[in-house]
C-alpha positions as CSV (number, residue, x, y, z in Angstrom):
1,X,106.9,117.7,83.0
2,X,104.4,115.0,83.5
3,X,101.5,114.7,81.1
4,X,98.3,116.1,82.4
5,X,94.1,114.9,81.7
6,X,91.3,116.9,81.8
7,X,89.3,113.4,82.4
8,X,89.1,109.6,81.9
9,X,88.3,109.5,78.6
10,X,91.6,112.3,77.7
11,X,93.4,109.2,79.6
12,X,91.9,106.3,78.4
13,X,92.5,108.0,74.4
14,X,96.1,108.7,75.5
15,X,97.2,105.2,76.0
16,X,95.6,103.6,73.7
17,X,99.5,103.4,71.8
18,X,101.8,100.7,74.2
19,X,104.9,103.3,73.7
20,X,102.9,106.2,75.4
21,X,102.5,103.8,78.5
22,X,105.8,103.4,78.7
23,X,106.9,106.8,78.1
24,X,104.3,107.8,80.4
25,X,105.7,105.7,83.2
26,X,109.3,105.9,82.7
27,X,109.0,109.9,83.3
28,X,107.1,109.7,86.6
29,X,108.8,107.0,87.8
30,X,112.3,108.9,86.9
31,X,110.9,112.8,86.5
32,X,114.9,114.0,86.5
33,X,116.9,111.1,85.0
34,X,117.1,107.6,84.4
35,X,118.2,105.8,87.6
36,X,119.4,102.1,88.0
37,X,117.1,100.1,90.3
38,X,119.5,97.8,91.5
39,X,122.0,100.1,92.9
40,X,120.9,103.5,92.4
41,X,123.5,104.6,90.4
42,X,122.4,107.7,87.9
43,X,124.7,106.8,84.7
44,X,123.3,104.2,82.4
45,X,123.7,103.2,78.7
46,X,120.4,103.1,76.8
47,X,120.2,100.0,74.6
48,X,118.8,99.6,71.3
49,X,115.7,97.7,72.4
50,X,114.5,100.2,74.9
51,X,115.9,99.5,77.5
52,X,118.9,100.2,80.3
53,X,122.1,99.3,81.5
54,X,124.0,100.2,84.7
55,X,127.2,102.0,83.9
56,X,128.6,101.4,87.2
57,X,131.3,98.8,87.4
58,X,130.2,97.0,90.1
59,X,126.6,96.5,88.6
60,X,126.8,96.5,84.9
61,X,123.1,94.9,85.2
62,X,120.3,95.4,82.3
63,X,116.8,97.0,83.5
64,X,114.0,98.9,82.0
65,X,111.4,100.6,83.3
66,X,109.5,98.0,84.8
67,X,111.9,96.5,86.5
68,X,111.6,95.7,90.7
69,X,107.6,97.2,90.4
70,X,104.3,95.6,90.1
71,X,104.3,95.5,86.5
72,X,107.5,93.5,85.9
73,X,106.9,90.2,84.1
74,X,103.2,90.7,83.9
75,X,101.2,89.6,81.3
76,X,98.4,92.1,81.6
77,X,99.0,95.3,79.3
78,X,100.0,98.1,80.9
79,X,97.0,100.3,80.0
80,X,94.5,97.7,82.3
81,X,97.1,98.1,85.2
82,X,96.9,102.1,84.9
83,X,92.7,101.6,84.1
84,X,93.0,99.5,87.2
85,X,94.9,102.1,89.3
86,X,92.1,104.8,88.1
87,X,89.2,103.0,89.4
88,X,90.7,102.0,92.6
89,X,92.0,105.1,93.6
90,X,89.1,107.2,92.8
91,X,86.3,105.5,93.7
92,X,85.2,106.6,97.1
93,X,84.1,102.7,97.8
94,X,86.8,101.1,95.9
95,X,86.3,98.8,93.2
96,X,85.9,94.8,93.4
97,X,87.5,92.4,91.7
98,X,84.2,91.1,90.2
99,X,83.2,95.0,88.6
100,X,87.1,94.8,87.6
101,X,87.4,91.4,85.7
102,X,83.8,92.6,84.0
103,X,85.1,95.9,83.3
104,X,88.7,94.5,81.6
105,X,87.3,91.4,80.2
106,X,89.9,89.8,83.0
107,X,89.4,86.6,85.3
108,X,88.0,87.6,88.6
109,X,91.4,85.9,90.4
110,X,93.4,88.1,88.1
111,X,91.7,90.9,88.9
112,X,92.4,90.5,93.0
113,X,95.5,89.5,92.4
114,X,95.8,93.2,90.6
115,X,94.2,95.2,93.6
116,X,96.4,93.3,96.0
117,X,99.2,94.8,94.1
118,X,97.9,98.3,93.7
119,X,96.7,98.6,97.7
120,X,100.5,97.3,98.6
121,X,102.3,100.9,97.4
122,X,99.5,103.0,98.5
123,X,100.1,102.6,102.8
124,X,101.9,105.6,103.8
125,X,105.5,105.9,103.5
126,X,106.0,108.7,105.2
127,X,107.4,108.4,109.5
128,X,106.8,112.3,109.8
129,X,104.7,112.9,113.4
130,X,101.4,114.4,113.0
131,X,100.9,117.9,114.8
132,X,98.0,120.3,116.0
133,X,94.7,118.7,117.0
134,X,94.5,115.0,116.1
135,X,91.4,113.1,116.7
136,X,91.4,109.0,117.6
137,X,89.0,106.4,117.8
138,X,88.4,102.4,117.1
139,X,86.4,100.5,115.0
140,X,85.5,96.8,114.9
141,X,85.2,95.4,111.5
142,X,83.7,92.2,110.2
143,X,80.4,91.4,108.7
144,X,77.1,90.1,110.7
145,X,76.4,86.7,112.1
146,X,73.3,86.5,110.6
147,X,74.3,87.0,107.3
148,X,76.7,84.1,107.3
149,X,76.2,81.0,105.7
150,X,75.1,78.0,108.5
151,X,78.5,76.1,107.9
152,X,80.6,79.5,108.8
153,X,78.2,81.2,111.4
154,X,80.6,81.7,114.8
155,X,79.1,80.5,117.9
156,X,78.2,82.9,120.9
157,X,79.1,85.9,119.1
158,X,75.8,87.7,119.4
159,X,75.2,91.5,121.1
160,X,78.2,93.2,122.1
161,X,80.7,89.9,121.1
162,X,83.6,90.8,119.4
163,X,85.1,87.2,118.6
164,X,84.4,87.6,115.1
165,X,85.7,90.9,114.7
166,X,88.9,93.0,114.0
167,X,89.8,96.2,115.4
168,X,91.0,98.8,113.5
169,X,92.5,101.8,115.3
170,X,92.5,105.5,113.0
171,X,94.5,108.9,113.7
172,X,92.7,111.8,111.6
173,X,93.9,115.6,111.7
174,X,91.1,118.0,113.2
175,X,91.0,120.4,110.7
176,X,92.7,118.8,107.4
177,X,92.1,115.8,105.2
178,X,95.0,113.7,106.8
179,X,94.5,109.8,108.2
180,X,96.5,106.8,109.0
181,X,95.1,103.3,109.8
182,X,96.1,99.9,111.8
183,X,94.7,97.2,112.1
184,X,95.1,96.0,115.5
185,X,95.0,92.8,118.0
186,X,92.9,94.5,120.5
187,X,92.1,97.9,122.1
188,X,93.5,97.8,125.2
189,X,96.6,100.3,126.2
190,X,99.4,98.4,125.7
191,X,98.5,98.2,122.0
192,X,97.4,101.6,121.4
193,X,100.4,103.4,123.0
194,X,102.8,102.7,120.8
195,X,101.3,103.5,117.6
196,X,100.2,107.0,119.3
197,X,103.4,107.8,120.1
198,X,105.1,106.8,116.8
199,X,102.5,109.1,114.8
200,X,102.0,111.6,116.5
201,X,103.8,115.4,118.2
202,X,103.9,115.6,122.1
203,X,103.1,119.2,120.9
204,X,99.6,117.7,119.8
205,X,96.0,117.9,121.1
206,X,94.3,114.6,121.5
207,X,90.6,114.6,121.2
208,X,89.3,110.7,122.2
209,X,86.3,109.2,123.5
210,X,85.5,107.7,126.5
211,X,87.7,104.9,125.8
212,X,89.5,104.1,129.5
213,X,92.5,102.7,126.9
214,X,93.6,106.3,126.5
215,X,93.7,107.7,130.1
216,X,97.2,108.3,131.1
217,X,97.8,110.4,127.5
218,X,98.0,113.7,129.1
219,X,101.3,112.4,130.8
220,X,102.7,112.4,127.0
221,X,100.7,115.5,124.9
222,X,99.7,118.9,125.4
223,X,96.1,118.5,126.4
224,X,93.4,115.1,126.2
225,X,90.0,115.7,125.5
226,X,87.6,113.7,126.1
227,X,83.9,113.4,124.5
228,X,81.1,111.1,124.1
229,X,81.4,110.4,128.2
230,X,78.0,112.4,129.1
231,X,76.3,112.0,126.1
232,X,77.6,114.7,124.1
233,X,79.3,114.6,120.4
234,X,81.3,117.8,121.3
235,X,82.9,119.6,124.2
236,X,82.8,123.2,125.5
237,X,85.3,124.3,123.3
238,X,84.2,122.7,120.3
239,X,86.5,119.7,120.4
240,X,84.9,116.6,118.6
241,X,85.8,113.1,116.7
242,X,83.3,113.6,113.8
243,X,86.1,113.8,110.9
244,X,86.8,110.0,112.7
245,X,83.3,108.9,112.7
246,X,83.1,110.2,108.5
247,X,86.2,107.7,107.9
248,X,84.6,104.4,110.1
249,X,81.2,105.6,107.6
250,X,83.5,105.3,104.2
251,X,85.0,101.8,105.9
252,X,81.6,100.7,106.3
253,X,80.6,101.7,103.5
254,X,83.4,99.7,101.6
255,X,82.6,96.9,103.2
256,X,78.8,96.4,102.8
257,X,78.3,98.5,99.4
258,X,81.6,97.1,97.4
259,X,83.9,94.6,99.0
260,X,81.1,92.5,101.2
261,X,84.1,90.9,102.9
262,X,87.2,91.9,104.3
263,X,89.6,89.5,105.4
264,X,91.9,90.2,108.9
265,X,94.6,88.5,106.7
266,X,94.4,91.2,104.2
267,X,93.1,93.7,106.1
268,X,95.8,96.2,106.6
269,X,95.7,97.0,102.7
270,X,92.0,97.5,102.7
271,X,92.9,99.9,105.8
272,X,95.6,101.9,103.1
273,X,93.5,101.9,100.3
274,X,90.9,103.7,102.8
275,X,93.5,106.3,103.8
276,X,94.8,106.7,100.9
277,X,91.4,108.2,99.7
278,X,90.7,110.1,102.5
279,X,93.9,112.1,101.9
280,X,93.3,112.9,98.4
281,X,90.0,113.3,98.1
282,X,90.3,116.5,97.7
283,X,92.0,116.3,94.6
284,X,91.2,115.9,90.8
285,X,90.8,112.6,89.6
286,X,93.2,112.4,87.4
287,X,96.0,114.7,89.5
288,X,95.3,111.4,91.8
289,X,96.2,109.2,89.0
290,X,98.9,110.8,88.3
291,X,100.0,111.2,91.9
292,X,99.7,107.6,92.4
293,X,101.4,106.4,89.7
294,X,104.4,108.1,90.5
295,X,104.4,106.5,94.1
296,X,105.2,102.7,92.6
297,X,108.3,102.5,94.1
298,X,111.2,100.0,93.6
299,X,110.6,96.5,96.4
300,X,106.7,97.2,96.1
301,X,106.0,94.2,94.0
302,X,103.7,91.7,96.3
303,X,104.2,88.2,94.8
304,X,101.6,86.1,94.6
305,X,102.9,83.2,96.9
306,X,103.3,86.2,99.9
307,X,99.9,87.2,99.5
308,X,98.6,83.9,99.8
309,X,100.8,82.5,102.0
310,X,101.4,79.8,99.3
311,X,104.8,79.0,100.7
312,X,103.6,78.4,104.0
313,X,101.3,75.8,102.7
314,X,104.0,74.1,100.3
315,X,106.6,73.9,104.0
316,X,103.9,72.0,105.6
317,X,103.2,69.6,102.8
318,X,106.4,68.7,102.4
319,X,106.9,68.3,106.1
320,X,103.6,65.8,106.2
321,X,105.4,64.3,103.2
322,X,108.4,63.5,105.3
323,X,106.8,62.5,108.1
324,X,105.0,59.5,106.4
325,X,107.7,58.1,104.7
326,X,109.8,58.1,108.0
327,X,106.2,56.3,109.3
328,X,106.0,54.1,106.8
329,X,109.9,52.9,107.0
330,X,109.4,52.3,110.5
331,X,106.9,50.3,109.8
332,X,108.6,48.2,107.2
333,X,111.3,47.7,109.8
334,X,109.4,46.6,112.3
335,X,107.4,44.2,110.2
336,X,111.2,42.4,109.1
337,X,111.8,42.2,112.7
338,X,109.4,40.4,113.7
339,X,109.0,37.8,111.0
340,X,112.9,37.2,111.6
341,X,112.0,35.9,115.1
């Protein structure tokens, strides 16, 4: 049975000892029994120094706890990842990296680098279709012209211009605490389809606004409702999208009160971290602790280089690299050429 706090501080006090981190951890990860990441094979030796080793012949590979998660290899205690995963995970807003690296006596880049991580095992994992009454709507996110400095203001993006913009597109259940999140090219009907018809129950009731992207979904579902096209937040039968419109407030919110920027590259986690919330705010902080730890799953370490696209940058280098020795051979050629006529 997995240990349980009454609050932060019963938390903080419990893994103050490195062992009870580790104990901790190894029993949500593996509530039953010990399993071998590598193959998922359920007999292993235990070694002498803590750790594993796969007793299936065709592994026979060493592991511990850590291994194939976000805290394999890392540097930072494993007390600051699990203070980390607290903060983030129960704070309405979210955390920033800045409040982060102050409150863990951390580098501000270390500190990203650690949300990153944490947002990565939080998007849903589940494919299960949403049923009963299911509101949808879009937002547009991205910070305000004005605000921007003179050497990163974009041009003809004033009123209703959504150049510097990304659209996010949200399913929420009517009457529960339930959400999912995309970030998404554009609005129009082509895009929105699919996702709609990969989340959610033809036995459903779709509640949208006036949006002209979703005519055509009563083809698909039980019933469309549509609000918000004569001026009123609810229809006849009491159908709205406010539970929607409360997510979009804790998105803004994020944005202008904690993260102040949210970049389309990175979006999509920002997006999870916000569902991820939503569905649990209901529960006790540290049930949601608990609860989230037990969701780090094997293959859910981000590497630095992905989230950057470090990679990318080093193929292109290397390609310019290329390219001007090949120029500058050329030119060597061409220069002996000529001065043997």
């Amino acid at each position: 049975m997995a240990m349980q706090f009454d609050s932060f501080l019963d938390l903080f006090d419990f893994f103050k000892e490195k062992q009870n981190c580790i104990t901790y951890f190894t029993k949500q990860r593996w509530p039953d029994e010990v399993t071998c990441p590598h193959c998922n094979h359920n007999k292993v030796y235990i070694l002498n120094n803590g750790g594993y080793k796969c007793a299936n012949n065709q592994c026979y590979k060493k592991f511990n706890c850590f291994t194939k998660t976000i805290f394999e290899n890392s540097k930072i205690s494993l007390r600051l990842w699990f203070t980390a995963i607290y903060f983030l995970t129960t704070n309405t807003y979210g955390i920033s990296s800045h409040q982060l690296a102050k409150k863990l006596k951390i580098r501000q880049a270390t500190a990203w680098f650690m949300l990153h991580r944490i947002r990565e095992f939080l998007k849903e994992k589940t494919t299960d279709k949403i049923t009963g009454v299911v509101q949808l709507d879009e937002a547009a996110v991205g910070g305000k012209n004005k605000n921007r400095h003179k050497n990163k203001k974009v041009a003809n993006s004033q009123g209703r211009s959504l150049k510097d913009k990304t659209w996010v597109f949200g399913i929420v259940k009517n009457n529960e605490t339930y959400a999912r999140v995309f970030v998404v090219p554009d609005t129009e009907m082509n895009t929105l389809f699919p996702i709609i018809k990969d989340n959610i129950d033809t036995s459903s009731i779709i509640v949208t606004d006036g949006l002209t992207s979703y005519l055509g979904l009563d083809e698909y579902y039980q019933r469309h409702v549509r609000v918000k096209i004569d001026g009123a937040y609810k229809s006849e039968e009491g159908y709205h999208t406010n539970r929607m419109e409360g997510l979009w407030t804790q998105l803004k919110r994020m944005y202008n009160g904690t993260y102040h920027h949210m970049s389309p590259k990175h979006l999509q986690r920002y997006c999870d971290e916000l569902a991820y919330k939503y569905n649990n705010k209901n529960e006790d902080d540290c049930v949601t602790f608990g609860e989230t730890v037990s969701k780090i799953e094997t293959g859910t370490r981000l590497k630095y280089r992905s989230l950057v696209g470090y990679g990318k940058k080093r193929v292109k280098k290397e390609i310019s690299r290329e390219s001007h020795e090949i120029f500058r051979l050329g030119a060597e050629f061409c220069q002996k050429i000529s001065t043997g006529l």
